[in-house]
VOBA-1610 file (N, C-alpha, C; in pm, whole numbers, padded with zeros to 5 digits, always signed):
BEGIN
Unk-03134-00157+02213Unk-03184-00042+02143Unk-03085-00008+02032Unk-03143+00031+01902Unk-03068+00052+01773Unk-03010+00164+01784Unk-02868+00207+01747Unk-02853+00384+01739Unk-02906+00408+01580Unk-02959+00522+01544Unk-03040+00567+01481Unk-02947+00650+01378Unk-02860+00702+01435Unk-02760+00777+01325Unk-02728+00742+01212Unk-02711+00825+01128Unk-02661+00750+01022Unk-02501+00711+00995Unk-02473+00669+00892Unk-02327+00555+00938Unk-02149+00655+00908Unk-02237+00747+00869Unk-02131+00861+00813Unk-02117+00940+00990Unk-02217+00973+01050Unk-02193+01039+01165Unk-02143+00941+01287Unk-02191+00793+01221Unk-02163+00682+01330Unk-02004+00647+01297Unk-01933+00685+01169Unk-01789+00675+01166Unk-01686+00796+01218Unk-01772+00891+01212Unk-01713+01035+01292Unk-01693+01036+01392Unk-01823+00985+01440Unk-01791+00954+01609Unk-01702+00854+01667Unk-01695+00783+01598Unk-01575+00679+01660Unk-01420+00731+01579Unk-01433+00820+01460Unk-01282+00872+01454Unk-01252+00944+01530Unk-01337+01061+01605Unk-01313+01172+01695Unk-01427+01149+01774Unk-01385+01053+01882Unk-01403+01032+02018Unk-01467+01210+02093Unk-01599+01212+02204Unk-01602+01275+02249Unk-01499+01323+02335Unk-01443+01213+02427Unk-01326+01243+02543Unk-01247+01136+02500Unk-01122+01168+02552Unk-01043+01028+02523Unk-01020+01038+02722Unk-00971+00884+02746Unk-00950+00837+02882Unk-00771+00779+02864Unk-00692+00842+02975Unk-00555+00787+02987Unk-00544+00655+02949Unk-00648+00505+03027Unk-00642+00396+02975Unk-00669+00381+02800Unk-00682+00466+02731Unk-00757+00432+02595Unk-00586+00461+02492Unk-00455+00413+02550Unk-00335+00449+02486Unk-00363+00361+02285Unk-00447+00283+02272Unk-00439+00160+02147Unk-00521+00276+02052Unk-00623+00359+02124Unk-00697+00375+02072Unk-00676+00515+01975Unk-00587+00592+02007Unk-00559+00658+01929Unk-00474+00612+01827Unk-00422+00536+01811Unk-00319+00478+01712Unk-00410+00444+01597Unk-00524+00342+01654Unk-00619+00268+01542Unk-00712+00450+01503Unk-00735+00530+01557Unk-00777+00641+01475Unk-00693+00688+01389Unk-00544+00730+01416Unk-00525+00771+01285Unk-00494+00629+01207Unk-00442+00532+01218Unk-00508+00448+01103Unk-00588+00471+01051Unk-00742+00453+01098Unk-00825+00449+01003Unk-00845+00576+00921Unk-00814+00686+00990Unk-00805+00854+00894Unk-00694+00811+00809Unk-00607+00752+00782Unk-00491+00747+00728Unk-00528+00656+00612Unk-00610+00549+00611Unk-00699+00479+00535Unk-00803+00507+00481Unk-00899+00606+00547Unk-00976+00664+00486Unk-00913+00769+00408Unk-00818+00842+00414Unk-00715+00951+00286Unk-00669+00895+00180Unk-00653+00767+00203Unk-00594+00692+00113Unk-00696+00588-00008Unk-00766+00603+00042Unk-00880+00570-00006Unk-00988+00639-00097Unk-00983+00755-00068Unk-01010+00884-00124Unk-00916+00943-00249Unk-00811+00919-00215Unk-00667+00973-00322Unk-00709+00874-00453Unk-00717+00720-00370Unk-00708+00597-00470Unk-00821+00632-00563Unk-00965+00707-00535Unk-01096+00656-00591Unk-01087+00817-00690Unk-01029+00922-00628Unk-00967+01038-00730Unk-00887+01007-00826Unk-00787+00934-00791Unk-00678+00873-00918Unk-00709+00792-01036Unk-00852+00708-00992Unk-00897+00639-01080Unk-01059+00674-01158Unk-01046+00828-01117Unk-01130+00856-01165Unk-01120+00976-01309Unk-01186+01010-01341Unk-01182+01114-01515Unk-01140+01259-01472Unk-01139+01298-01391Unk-01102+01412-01325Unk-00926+01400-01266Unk-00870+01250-01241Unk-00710+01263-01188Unk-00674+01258-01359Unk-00738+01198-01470Unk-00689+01158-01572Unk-00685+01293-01652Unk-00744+01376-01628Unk-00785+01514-01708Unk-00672+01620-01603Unk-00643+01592-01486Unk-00509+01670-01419Unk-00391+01599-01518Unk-00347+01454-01488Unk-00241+01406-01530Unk-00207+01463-01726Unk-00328+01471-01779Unk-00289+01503-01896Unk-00267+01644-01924Unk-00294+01696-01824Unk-00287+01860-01843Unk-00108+01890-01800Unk-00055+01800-01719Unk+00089+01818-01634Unk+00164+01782-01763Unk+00119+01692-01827Unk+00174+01604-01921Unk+00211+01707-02032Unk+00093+01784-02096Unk+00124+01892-02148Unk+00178+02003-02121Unk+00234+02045-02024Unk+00275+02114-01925Unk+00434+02121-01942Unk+00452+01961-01895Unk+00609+01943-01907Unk+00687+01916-02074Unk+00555+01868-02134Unk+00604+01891-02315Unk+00660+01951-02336Unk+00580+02103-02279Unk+00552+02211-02383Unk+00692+02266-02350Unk+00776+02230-02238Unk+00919+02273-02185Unk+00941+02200-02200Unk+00969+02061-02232Unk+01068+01925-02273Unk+01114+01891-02406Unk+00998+01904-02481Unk+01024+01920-02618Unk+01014+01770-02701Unk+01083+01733-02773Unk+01075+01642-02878Unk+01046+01513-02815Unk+01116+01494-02733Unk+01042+01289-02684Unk+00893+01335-02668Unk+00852+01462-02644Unk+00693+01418-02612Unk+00589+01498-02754Unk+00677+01486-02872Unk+00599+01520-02948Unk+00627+01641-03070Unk+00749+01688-03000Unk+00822+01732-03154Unk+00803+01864-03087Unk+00777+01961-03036Unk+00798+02144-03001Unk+00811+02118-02895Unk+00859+02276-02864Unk+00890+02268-02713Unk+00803+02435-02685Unk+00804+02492-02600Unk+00730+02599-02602Unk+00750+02715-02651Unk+00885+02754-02683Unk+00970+02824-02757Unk+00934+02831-02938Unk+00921+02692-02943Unk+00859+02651-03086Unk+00697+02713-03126Unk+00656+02706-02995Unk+00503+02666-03009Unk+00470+02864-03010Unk+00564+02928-02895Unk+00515+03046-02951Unk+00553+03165-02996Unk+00697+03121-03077Unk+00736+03171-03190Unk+00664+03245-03303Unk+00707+03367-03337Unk+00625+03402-03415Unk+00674+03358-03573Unk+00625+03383-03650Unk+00603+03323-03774Unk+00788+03422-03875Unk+00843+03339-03918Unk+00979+03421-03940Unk+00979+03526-04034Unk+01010+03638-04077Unk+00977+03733-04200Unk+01037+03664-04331Unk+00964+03725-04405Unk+01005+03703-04527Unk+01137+03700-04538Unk+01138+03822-04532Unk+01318+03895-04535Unk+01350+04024-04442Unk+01463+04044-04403Unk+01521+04101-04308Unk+01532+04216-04383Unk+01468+04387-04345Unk+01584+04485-04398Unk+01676+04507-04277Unk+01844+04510-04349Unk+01952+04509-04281Unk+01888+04668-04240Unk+01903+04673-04090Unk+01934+04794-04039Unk+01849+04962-04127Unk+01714+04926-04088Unk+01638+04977-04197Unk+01596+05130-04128Unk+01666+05138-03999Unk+01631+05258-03936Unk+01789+05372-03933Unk+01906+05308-04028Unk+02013+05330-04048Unk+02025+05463-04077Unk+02100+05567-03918Unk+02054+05683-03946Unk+02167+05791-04067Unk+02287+05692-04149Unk+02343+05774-04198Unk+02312+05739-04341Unk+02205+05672-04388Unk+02190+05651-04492Unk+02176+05760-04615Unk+02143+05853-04579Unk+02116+06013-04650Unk+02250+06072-04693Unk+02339+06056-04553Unk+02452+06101-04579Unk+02569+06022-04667Unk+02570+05873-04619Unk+02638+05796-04711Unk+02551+05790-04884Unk+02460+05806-04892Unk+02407+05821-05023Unk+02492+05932-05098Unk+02457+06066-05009Unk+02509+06189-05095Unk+02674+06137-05123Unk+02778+06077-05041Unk+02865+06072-05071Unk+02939+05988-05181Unk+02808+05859-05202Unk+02844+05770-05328Unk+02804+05890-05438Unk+02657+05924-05446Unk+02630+05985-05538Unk+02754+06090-05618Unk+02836+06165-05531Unk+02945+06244-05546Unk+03047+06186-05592Unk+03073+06046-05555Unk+03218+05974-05622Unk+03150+05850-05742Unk+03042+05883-05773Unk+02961+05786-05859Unk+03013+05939-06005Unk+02958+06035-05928Unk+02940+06167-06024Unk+03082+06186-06122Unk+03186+06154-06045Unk+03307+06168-06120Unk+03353+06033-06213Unk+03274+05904-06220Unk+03285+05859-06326Unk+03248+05856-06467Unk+03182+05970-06448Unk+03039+06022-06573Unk+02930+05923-06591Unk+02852+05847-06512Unk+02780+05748-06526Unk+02639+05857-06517Unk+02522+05827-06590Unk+02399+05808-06607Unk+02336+05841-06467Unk+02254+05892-06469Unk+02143+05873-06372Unk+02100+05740-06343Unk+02021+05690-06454Unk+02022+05521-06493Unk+02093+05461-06380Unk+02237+05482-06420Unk+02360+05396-06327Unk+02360+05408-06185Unk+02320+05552-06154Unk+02284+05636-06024Unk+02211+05530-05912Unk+02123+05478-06007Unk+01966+05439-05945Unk+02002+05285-05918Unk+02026+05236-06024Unk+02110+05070-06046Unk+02236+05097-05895Unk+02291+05140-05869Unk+02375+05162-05776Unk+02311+05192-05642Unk+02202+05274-05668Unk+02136+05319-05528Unk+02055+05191-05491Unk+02034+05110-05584Unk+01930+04963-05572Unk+01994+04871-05525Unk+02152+04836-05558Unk+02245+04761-05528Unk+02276+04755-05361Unk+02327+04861-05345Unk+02363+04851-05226Unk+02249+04909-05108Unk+02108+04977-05138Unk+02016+04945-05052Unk+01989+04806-05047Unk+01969+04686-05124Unk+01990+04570-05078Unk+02089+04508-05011Unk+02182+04561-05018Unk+02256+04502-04981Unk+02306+04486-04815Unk+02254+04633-04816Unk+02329+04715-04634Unk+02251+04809-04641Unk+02144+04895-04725Unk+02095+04989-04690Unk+02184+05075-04653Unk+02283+05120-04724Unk+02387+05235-04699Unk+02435+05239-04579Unk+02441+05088-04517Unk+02507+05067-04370Unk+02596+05054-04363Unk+02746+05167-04351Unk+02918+05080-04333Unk+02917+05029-04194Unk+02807+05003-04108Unk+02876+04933-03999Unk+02802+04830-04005Unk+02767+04793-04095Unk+02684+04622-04118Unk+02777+04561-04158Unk+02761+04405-04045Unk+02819+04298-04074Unk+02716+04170-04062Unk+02670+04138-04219Unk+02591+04018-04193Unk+02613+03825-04135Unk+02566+03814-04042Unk+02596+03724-03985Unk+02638+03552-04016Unk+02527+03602-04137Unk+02527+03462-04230Unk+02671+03461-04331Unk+02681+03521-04402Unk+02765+03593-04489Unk+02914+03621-04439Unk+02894+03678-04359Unk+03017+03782-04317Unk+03038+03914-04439Unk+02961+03930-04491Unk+03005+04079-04581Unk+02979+04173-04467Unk+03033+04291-04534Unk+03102+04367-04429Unk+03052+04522-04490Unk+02952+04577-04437Unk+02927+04731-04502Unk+02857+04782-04627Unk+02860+04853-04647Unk+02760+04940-04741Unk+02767+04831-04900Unk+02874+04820-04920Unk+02897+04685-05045Unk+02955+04560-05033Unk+02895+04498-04890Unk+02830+04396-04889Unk+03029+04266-04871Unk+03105+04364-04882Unk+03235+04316-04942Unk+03244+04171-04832Unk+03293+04056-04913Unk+03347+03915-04855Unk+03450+03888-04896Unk+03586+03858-04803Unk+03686+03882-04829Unk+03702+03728-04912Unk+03652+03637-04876Unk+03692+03488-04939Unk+03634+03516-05096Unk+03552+03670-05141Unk+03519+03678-05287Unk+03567+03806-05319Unk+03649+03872-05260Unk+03665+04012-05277Unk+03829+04007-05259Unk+03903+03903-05170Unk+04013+03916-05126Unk+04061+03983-05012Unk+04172+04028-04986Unk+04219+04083-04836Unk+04123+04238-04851Unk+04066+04274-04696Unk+04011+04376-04716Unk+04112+04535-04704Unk+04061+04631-04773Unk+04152+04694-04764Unk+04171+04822-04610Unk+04257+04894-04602Unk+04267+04960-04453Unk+04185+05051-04425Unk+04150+05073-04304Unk+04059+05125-04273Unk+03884+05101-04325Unk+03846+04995-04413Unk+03783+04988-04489Unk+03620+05003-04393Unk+03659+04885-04266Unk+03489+04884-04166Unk+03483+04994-04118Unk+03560+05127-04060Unk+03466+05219-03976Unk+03436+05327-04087Unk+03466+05341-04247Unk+03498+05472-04350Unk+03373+05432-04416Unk+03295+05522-04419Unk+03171+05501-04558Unk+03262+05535-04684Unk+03346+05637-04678Unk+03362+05672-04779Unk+03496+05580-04840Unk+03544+05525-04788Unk+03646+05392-04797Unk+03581+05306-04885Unk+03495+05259-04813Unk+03384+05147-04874Unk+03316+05179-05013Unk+03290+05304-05003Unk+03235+05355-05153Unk+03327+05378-05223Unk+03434+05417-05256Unk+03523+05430-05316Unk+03595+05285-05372Unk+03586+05193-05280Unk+03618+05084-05300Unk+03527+05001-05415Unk+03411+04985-05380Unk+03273+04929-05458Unk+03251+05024-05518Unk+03309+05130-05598Unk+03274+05207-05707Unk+03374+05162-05810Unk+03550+05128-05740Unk+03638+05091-05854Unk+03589+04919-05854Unk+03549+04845-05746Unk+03532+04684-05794Unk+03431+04755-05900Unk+03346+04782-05868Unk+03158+04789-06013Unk+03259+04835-06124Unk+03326+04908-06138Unk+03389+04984-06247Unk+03456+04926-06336Unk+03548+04769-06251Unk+03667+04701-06334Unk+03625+04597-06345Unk+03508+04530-06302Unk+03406+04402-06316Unk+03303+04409-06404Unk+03219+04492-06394Unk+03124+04477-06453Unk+03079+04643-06534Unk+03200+04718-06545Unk+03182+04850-06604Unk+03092+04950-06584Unk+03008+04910-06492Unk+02891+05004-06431Unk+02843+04934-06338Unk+02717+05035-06259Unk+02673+04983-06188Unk+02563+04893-06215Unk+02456+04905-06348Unk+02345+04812-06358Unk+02421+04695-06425Unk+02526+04679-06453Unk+02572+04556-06492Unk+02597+04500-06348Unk+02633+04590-06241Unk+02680+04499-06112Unk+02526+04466-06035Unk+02405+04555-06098Unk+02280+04481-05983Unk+02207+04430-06080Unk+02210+04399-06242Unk+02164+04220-06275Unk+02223+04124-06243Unk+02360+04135-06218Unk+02455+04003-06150Unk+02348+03960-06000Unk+02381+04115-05907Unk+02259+04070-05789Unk+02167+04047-05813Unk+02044+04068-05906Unk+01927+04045-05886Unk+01908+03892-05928Unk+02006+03830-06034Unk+02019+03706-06032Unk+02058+03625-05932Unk+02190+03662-05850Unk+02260+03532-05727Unk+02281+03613-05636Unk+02261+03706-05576Unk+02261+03809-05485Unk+02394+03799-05451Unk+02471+03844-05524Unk+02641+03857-05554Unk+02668+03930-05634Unk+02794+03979-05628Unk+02813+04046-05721Unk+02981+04078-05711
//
């Protein structure tokens, strides 16, 4: 007489035996074999199928996107970076800027210079530091409200980084004995951003 089952329930039944019997010691061994073959068999026909190839390329991108250049030039840092600014304002929330203004304006006042010159001066060094004496640009190394670099300015003078009014006094006599004013000292900047 034929068993009638079909071959999927006829392999179940012989992987998981109704009872097992003390004499039957071989027979559990050859079950997990064949479960161990049948897993493996399964893994193999996943691996070679469009679905392990669509995991593997997803890991692949995965470990790029943190590995970086052997797999393609960015790394994820690159990838979601935002776009760099134009230009930086130095310290644009700089809360003594009002006050260091009034105080150039006051030692600007005693050279008899122009309004004109006023403004050329107020243009200068808002580019420069935005009336910041505690700016030190990184690229540069200038140092404060006028921008001063000692390898173009020479030894700096005392007290010069924590004093706004040091600093202005200072970049009022350099503008004064260089370039005789101040809009002669911000066409020099607006040409090589020096001065």
């Amino acid at each position: 007489m034929r068993n009638h089952r079909s071959p999927l329930l006829r392999l179940l039944g012989r992987l998981c035996p109704a009872q097992r019997s003390d004499s039957d010691s071989g027979a559990a061994f050859t079950e997990i074999a064949a479960v161990t073959i049948l897993v493996g068999m399964i893994l193999l026909a996943v691996y070679q199928s469009q679905v392990a190839q669509i995991f593997n390329n997803a890991v692949r991108e995965m470990v790029c996107l943190v590995e970086g250049p052997e797999c393609g030039g960015e790394t994820w840092t690159e990838v979601e970076r935002p776009p760099e600014p134009e230009a930086y304002e130095w310290n644009a929330l700089n809360s003594n800027t009002a006050d260091n203004q009034g105080i150039g304006m006051a030692i600007a006042h005693g050279y008899g210079w122009s309004d004109q010159e006023w403004n050329c001066l107020d243009d200068l060094w808002t580019s420069t530091s935005n009336w910041d004496h505690t700016l030190v640009d990184p690229d540069t190394g200038a140092v404060g409200i006028v921008g001063f670099v000692a390898a173009d300015h020479g030894e700096m003078p005392a007290g010069f980084a924590g004093s706004a009014r040091t600093q202005i006094h200072w970049g009022i006599d350099y503008i004064d004995q260089t370039y005789g004013s101040p809009c002669g000292a911000w066409s020099q900047w607006q040409a090589t951003h020096t001065y």
